[in-house]
C-alpha positions as CSV (number, residue, x, y, z in Angstrom):
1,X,0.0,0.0,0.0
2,X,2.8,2.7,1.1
3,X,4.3,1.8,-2.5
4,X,1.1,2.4,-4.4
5,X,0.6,5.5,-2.5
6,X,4.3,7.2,-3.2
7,X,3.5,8.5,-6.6
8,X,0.5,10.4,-4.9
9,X,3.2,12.7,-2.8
10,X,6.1,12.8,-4.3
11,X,5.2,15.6,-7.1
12,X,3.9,17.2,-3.5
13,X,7.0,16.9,-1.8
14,X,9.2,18.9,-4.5
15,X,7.1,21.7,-3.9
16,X,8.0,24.2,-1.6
17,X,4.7,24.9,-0.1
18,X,4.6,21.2,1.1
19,X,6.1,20.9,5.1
20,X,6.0,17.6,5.3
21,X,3.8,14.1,4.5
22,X,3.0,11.3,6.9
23,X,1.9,8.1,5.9
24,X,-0.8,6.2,8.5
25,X,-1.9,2.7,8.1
26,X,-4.7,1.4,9.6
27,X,-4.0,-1.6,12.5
28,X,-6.7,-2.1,14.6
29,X,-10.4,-2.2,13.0
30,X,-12.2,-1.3,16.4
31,X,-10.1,1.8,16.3
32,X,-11.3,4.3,13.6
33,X,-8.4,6.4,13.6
34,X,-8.3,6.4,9.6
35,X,-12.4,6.2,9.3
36,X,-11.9,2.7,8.2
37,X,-9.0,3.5,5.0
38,X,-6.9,1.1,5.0
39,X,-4.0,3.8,4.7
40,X,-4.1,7.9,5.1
41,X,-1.5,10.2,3.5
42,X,-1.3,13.4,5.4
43,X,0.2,16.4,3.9
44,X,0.6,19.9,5.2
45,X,0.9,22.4,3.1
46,X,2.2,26.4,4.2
47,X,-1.4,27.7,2.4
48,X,-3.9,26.4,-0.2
49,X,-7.3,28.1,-0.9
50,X,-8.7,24.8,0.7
51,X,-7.7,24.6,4.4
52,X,-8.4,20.7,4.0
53,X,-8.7,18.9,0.8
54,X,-9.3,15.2,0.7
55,X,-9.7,12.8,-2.0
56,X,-10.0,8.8,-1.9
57,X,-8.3,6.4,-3.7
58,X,-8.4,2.5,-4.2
59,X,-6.3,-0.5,-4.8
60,X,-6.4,-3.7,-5.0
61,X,-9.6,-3.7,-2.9
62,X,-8.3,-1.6,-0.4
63,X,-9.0,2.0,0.0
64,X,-6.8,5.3,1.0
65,X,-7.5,8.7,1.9
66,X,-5.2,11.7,0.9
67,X,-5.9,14.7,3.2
68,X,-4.0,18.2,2.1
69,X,-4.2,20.5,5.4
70,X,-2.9,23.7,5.8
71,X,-0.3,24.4,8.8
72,X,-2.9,27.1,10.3
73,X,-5.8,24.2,10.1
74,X,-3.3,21.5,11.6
75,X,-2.6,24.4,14.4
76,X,-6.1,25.2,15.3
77,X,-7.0,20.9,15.4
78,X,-4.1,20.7,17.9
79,X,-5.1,23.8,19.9
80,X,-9.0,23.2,19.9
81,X,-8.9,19.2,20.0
82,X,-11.7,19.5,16.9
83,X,-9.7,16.3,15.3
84,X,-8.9,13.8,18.0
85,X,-7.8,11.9,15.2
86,X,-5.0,14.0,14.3
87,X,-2.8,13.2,17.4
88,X,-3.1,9.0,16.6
89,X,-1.8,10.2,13.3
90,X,1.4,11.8,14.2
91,X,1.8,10.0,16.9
92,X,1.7,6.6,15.2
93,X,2.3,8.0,11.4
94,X,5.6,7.4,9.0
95,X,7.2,10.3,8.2
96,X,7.9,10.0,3.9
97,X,9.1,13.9,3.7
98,X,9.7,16.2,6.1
99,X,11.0,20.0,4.8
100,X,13.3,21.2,7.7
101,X,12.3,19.0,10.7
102,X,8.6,20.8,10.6
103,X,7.0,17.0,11.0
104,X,9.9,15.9,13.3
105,X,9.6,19.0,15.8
106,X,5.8,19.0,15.7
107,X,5.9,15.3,17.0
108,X,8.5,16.5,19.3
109,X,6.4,19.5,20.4
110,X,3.5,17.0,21.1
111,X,5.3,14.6,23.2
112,X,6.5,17.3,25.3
113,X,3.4,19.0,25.6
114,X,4.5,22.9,26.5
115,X,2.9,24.3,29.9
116,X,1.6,27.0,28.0
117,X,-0.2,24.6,25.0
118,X,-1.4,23.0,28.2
119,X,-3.0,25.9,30.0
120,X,-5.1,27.1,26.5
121,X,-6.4,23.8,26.1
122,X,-7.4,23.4,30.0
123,X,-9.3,26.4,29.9
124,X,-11.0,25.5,26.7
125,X,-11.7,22.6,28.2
126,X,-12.6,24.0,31.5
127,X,-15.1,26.1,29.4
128,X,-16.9,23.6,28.0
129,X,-17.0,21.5,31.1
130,X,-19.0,24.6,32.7
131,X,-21.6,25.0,29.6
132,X,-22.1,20.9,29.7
133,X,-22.8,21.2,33.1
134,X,-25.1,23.9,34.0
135,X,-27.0,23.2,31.1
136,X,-27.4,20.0,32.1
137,X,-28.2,21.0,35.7
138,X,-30.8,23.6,34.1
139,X,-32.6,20.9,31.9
140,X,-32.5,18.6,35.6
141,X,-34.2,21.0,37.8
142,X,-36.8,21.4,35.0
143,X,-37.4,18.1,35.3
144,X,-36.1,17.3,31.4
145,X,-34.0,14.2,32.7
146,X,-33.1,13.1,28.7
147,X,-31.7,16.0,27.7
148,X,-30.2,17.0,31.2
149,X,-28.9,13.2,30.8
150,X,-27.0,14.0,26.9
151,X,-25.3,17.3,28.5
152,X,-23.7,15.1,31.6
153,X,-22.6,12.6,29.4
154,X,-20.8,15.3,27.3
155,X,-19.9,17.7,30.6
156,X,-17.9,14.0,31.9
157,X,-16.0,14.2,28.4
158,X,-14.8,17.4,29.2
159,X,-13.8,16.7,32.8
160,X,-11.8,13.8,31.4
161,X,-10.2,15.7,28.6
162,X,-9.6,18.0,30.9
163,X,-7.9,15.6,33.6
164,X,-5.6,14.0,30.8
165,X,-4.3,17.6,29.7
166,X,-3.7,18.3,33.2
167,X,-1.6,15.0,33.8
168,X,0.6,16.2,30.3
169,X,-1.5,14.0,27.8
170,X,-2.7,14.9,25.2
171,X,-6.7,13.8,24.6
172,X,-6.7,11.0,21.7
173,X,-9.5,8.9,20.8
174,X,-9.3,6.7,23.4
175,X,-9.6,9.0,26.1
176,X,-11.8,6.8,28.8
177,X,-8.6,4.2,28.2
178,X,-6.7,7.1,29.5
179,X,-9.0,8.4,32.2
180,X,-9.5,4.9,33.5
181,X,-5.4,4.6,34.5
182,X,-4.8,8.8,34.7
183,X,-8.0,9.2,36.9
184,X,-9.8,6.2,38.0
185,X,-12.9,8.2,40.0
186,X,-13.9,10.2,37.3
187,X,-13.8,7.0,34.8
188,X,-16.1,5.2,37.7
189,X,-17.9,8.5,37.8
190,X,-19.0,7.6,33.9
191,X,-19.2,4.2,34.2
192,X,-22.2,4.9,37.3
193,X,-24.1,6.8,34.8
194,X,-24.3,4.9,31.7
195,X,-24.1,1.1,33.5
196,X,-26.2,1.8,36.5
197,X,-29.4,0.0,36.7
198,X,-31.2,3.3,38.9
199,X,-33.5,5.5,37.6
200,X,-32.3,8.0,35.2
201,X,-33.7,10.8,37.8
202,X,-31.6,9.0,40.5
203,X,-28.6,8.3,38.4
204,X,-28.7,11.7,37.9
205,X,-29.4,13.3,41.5
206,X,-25.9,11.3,42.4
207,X,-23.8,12.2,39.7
208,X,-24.3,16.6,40.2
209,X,-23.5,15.6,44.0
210,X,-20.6,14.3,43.0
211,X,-19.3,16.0,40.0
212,X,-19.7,19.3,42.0
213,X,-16.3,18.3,43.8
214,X,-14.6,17.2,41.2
215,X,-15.5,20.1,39.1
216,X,-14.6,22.3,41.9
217,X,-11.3,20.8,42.6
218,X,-10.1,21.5,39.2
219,X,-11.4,25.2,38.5
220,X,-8.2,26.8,39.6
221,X,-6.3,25.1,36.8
222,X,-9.2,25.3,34.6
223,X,-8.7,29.1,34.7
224,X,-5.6,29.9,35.1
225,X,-5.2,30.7,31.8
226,X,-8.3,32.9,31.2
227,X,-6.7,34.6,34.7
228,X,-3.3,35.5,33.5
229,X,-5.2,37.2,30.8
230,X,-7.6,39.1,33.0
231,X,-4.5,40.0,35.1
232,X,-3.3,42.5,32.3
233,X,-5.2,45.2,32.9
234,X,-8.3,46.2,35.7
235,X,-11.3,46.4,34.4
236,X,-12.9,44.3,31.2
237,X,-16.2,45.1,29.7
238,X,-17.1,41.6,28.2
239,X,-16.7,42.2,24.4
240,X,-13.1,42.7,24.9
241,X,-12.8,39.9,26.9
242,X,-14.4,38.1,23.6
243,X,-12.1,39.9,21.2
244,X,-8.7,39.3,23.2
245,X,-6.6,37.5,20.5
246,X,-6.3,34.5,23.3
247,X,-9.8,34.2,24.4
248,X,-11.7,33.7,21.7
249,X,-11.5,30.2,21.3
250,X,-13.9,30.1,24.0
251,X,-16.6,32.3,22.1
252,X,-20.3,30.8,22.9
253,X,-19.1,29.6,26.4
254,X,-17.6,32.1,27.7
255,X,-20.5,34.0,29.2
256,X,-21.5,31.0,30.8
257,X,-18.3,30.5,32.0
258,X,-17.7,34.0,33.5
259,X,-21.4,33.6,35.5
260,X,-19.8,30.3,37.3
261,X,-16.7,32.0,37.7
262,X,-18.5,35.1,39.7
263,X,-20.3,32.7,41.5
264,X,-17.6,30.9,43.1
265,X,-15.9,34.0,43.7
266,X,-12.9,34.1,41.2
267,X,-14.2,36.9,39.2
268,X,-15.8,40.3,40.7
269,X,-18.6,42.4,38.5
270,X,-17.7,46.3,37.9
271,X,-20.8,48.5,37.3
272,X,-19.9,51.8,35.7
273,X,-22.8,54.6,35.2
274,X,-24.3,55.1,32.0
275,X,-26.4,58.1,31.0
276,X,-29.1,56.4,31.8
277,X,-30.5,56.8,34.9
278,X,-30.1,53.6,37.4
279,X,-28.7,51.7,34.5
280,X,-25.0,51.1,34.2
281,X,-22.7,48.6,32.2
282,X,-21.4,45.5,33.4
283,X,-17.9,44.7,33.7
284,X,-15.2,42.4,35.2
285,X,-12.1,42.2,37.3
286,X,-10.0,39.2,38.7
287,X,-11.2,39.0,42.5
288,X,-9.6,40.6,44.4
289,X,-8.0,37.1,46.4
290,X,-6.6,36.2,42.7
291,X,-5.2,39.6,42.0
């Protein structure tokens, strides 16, 4: 298969746009790492008018993906973990071309994980956690068990991403494999909820008990990033807090996010007068025990 598939990058790789091509076979079928291709060639290119550009291929009754991606898309999968997918790949993939190392000290970079890579994507995570969860808790109160049921079952995906990051992992498909030997209560945590004979209601009422500590427990690594921003200056109304350069990635949850955070004390609101009479806009600070 890899000898079928060199003619496919090699025109690629004597262009000067092309960074690098990895070559990813497919070994386990209850893994779906390469979406059931029996082979996917990955090459990143500097730009392209397509960020990704895929086209499939077959031989000899096999089948193989070619995926062009731009650097800036490969960037944003690794900072947003949008393509879990992508870390099996250069974690596990051949290297056929690599222009200057790029491939070599990506993988590298990965391995390593930088504190600061890990901070973004903790406070993404965080983020999410914190929409998942109060939604859920929302739709529970109002007595919409199903659907407060689909948001725990995500909000415990984010606590687990979130718990790998912490421990200098990087997320990958298989993340209850990792949470089950990173952190085993939050992997029994799961298991309760989707295993447990109870009633939905009950299975439920146990879980927010719980969670609530383990979701407390983390929030001061789950903001620290979001905090060292905030730390720059005093006072933020909130669409600069949406429009910093670094925050945002965490667009749609971030108001969500900032409500839990006043709540539990780590930000403080600032209301400045308006014109209007009794009416003044709402901004934020880092409390004052964070400061």
């Amino acid at each position: 298969m890899e000898d079928f598939l060199r003619p496919l990058y090699q025109e690629r790789a004597s262009q000067a746009n092309t960074l690098g091509v990895l070559f990813i076979e497919k070994k386990q079928k209850s893994i779906p790492t390469t979406d059931t291709f029996d082979a996917v060639l990955l090459i990143v290119v500097k730009e392209a008018e397509q960020a990704v550009f895929i086209k499939h291929y077959t031989y000899e009754h096999k089948k193989a993906a070619l995926h062009v991606v731009t650097e800036a898309q490969i960037n944003e999968w690794i900072l947003l973990g949008t393509n879990r997918k992508i870390f099996d790949w250069f974690y596990n993939g051949k290297i056929q071309f690599d222009r200057n190392e790029y491939l070599y000290n990506l993988k590298k970079e990965l391995m390593e994980f930088p504190f600061y890579g890990r901070k973004v994507k903790m406070g993404l995570e965080f983020a999410r956690l914190i929409r998942r969860y109060m939604d859920g808790k929302a739709f529970f109160e109002n007595k919409h068990h199903l659907d407060a049921y689909n948001h725990v079952v995500h909000s415990l995906h984010h606590l687990a991403r979130l718990a790998v990051i912490e421990n200098g992992f990087h997320p990958e498909v298989t993340v209850w494999h990792q949470v089950k030997q990173i952190e085993p209560e939050i992997f029994k945590l799961y298991s309760e909820l989707v295993t447990s004979e109870e009633s939905i209601e009950k299975r439920l009422e146990l879980l927010f008990l719980a969670s609530e500590f383990l979701i407390h427990s983390r929030t001061k690594v789950g903001v620290m990033h979001l905090q060292e921003v905030l730390a720059q200056k005093d006072i933020w109304a909130f669409q600069e807090i949406l429009s910093h350069n670094e925050l945002k990635e965490y667009s749609v949850d971030l108001s969500m996010l900032l409500e839990y955070l006043i709540e539990k004390g780590y930000i403080e609101v600032v209301n400045q007068e308006t014109k209007g009479q009794g009416v003044f806009h709402r901004n934020y600070k880092v409390a004052e025990k964070l400061s």
